[in-house]
MIROTOR-657314 format. One line per 5 residues: number of its first residue (from 1); their letters; for each residue x, y, z of C-alpha. Coordinates in steps of 0.02 Angstrom, whole numbers, plus 50000, padded with zeros to 5 digits. Example, Ala and Ser with C-alpha at 12.3 -4.5 7.8 and 13.67 -1.06 7.14 Angstrom:
REM MIROTOR-657314
1> AS> 50615:49775:50390; 50684:49947:50357
***
This chain:
REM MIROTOR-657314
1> XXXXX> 56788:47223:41072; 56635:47315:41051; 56536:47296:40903; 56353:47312:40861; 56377:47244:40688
6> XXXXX> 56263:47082:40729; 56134:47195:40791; 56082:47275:40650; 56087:47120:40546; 55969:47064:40652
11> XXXXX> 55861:47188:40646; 55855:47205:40453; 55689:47166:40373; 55605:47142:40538; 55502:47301:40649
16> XXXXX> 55659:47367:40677; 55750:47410:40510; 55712:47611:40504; 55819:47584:40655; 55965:47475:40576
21> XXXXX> 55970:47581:40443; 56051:47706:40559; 56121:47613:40688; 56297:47630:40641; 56292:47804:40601
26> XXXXX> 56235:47822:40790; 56355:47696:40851; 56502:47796:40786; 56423:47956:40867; 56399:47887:41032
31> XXXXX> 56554:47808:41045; 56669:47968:40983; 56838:47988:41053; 56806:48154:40995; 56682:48191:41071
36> XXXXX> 56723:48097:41238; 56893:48139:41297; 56895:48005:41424; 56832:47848:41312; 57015:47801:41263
41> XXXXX> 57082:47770:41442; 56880:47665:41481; 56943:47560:41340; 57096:47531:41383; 57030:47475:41539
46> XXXXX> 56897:47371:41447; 57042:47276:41341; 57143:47253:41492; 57011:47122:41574; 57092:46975:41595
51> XXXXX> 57026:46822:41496; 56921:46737:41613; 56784:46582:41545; 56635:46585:41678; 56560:46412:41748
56> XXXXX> 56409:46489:41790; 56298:46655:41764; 56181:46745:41873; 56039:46866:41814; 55925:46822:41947
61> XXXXX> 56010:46854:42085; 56047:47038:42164; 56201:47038:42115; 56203:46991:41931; 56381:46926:41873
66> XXXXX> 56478:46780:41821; 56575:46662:41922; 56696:46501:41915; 56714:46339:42025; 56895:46355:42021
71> XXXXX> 56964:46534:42118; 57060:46639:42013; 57256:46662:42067; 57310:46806:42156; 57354:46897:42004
76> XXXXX> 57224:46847:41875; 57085:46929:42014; 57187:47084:42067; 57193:47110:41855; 57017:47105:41868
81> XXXXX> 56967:47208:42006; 57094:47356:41956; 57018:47344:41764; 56837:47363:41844; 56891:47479:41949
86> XXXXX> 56971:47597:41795; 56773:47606:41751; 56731:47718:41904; 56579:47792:41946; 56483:47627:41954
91> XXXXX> 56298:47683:41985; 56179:47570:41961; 56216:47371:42022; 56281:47265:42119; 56381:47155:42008
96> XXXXX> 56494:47027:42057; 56629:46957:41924; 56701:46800:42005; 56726:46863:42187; 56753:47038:42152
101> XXXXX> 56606:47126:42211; 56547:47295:42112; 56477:47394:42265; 56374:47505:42158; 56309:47689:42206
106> XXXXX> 56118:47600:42203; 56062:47450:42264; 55951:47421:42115; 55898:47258:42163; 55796:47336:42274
111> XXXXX> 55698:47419:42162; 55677:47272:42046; 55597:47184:42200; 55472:47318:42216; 55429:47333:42025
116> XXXXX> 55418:47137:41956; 55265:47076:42051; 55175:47234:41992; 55219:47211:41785; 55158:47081:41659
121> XXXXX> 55266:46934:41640; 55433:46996:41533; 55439:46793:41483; 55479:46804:41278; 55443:47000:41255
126> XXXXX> 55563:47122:41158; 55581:47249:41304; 55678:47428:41300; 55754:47489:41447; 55770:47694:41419
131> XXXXX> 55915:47783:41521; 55975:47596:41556; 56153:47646:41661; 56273:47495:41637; 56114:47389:41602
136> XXXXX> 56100:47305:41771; 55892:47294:41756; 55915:47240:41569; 56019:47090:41633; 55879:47069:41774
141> XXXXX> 55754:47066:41618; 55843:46942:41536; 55837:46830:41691; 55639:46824:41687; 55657:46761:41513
146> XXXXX> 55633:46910:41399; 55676:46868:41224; 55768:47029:41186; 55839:47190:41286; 55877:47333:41220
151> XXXXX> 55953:47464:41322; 55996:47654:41284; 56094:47762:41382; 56197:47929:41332; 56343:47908:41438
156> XXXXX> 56479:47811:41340; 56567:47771:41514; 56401:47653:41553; 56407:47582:41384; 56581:47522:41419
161> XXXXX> 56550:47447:41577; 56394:47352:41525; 56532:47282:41399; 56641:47239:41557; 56502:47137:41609
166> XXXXX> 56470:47060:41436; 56642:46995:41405; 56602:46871:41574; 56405:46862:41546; 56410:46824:41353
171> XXXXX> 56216:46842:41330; 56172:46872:41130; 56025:46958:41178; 56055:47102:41281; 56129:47248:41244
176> XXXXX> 56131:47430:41304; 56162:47570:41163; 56251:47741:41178; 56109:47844:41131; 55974:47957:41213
181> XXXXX> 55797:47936:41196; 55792:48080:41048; 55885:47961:40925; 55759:47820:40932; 55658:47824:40769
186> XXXXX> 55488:47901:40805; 55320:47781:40828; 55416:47619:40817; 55288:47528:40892; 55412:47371:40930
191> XXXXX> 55430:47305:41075; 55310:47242:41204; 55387:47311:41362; 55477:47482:41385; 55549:47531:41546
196> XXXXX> 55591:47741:41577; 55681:47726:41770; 55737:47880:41843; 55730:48003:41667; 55561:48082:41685
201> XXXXX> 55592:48203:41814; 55772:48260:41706; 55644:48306:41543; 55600:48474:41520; 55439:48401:41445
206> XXXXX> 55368:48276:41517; 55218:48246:41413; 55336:48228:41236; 55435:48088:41335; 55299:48000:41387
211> XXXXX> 55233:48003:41208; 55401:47958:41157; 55378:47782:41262; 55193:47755:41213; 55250:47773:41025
216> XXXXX> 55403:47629:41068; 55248:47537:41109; 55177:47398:41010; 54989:47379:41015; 54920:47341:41196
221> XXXXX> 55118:47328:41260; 55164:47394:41460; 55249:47539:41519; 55355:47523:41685; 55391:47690:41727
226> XXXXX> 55491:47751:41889; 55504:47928:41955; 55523:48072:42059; 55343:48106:42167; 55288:48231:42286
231> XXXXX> 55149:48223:42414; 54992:48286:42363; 54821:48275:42258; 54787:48303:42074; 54880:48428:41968
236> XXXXX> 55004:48453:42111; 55180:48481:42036; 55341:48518:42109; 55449:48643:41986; 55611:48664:42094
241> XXXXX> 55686:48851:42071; 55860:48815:42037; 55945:48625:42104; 55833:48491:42178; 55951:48373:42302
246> XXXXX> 56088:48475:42209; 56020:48402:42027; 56014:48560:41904; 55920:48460:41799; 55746:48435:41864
251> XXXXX> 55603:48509:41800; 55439:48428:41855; 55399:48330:42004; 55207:48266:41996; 55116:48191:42150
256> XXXXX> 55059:48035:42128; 54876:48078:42038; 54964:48220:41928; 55060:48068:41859; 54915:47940:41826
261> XXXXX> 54824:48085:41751; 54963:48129:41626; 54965:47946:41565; 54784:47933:41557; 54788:48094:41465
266> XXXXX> 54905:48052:41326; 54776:47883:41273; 54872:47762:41384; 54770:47650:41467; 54751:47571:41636
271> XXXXX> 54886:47686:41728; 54907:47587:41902; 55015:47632:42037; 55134:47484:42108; 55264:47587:42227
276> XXXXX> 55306:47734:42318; 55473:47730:42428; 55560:47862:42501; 55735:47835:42449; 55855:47793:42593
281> XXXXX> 56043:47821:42625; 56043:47626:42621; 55990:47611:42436; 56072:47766:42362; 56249:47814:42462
286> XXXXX> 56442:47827:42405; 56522:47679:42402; 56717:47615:42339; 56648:47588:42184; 56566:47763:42167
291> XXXXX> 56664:47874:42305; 56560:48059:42266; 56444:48134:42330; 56286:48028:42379; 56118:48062:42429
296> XXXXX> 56170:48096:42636; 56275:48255:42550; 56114:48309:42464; 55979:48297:42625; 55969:48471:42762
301> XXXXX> 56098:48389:42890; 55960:48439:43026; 55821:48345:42936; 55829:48209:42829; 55639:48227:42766
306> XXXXX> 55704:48386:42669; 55842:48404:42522; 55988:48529:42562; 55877:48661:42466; 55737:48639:42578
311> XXXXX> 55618:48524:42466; 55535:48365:42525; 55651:48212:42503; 55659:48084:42362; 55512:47997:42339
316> XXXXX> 55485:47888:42222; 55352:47809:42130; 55330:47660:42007; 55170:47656:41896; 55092:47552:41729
321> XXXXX> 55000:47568:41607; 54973:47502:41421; 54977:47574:41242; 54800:47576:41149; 54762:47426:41081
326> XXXXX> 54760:47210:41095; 54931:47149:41145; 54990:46991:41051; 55139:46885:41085; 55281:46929:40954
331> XXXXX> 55347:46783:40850; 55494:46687:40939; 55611:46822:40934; 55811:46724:40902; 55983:46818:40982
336> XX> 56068:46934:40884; 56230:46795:40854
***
């Protein structure tokens, strides 16, 4: 049902075998019923999918997810929607699994749209997608063509759902991990592309994470990084008190230049800006799919410019830049089979 045995066979003898050496180990941590009291009952729900073969699959579309030309009986798609639904909080998204629509938390698509004209061309690169959620922008990086995904993400619940989605999808070269950034081997230097969306500002060091990504890095590869921003000129930081839009766990909020300047700082090169959006109740809200609390609960009521703790609104920004060095294309990189 879920196995990552194929993985790390791949990744033997190649740039990646300090990490197969260890995979399993971390595998078997991640994935601890232990450890996570509620993992039994997500994989229960994750066996009790009903066996469904998909006609066609989308990954380039804004809703990434499987379909058939032949609608599935009454009882076959109400299987299907209560299993999903067994996987609740659904964050990141939408996904739709032959008619049933997975009304995610974020309307991630959007954010896709604002990133991909801004980033090198993903077509044949090994990318890694750190703090990854169910792994809807992994499948979205698949769809332009990337030769391999790898996704990481602490939160066995996500892990389960992205294999939800990979029972329909069936894609050998995706997958999303249950492991925080920490447990990646140090200065791998692997893959061509690394994504960090919506982690930075959660890191009580910023400058060790971003060194972290540029060490994931192979020579002259991209970072795509996403995060918090304030207002503001050069070496302007937000460092919320206590909560931040009731989040306990932010730490740093740069403006815009603050940011640039930390990645030019640590050797990267060419930091570029590509975004800044204000987030919206439209992109981020509770949904049936993900019925808590939702960005409206965590703006001032009386104005929506300011979180409930007084502090400008979510902002964020999207910005690039490259590890030292000449980027060449990797050798044709096959699925993990």
């Amino acid at each position: 049902m879920i196995d990552y045995t194929p993985l790390a066979n791949h990744w033997r003898n190649s740039e990646l075998d300090r990490w197969a050496q260890v995979l399993a180990t971390q595998i078997e941590q991640g994935l601890s019923q232990e450890r996570y009291g509620d993992l039994a009952s997500w994989l229960k729900a994750l066996e009790d999918l009903p066996a469904i073969t998909a006609d066609s699959v989308q990954l380039n579309s804004s809703s990434v997810g499987a379909g058939c030309t032949t609608p599935l009986d009454a009882q076959t798609a109400s299987l299907l929607r209560l299993a999903l639904q067994r996987l609740h909080p659904w964050r990141k998204g939408p996904f739709e699994l032959f008619g049933a629509r997975i009304d995610t938390e974020w309307r991630s698509d959007w954010k896709w749209d604002r990133l991909l004209p801004g980033i090198d061309t993903l077509a044949g690169r090994r990318v890694l997608d750190v703090g990854c959620g169910s792994g809807y922008h992994c499948w979205r990086m698949l769809g332009e063509g990337a030769a391999e995904v790898i996704g990481i993400d602490p939160s066995p619940l996500f892990v389960v759902q992205f294999w939800a989605l990979q029972k329909y999808l069936c894609q050998n070269n995706v997958w999303v991990l249950p492991l925080a950034m920490e447990q990646v081997p140090t200065k791998l230097q692997a893959f061509d592309t690394v994504f960090s969306m919506g982690v930075l500002y959660h890191r009580r060091s910023p400058f060790d994470h971003l060194q972290e990504l540029r060490d994931c890095l192979r020579p002259g590869g991209q970072l795509v990084l996403e995060t918090l921003v304030i207002e503001g000129g050069h070496g302007e930081i937000l460092v919320p008190e206590d909560r931040y839009a009731r989040m306990g766990n932010v730490w740093f909020l740069p403006s815009c230049d603050t940011l640039l300047g930390w990645l030019a700082k640590l050797g990267l090169a060419e930091p570029t800006l590509i975004d800044v959006t204000v987030t919206t109740t439209q992109e981020q809200r509770s949904t049936e799919w993900m019925t808590f609390h939702s960005l409206a609960d965590f703006l001032d009521p009386e104005d929506a410019s300011r979180t409930i703790e007084g502090y400008p609104a979510p902002r964020r920004a999207i910005v690039t830049a490259r590890a030292p060095g000449t980027w060449t294309p990797l050798a044709k990189v096959p699925p993990a089979c």
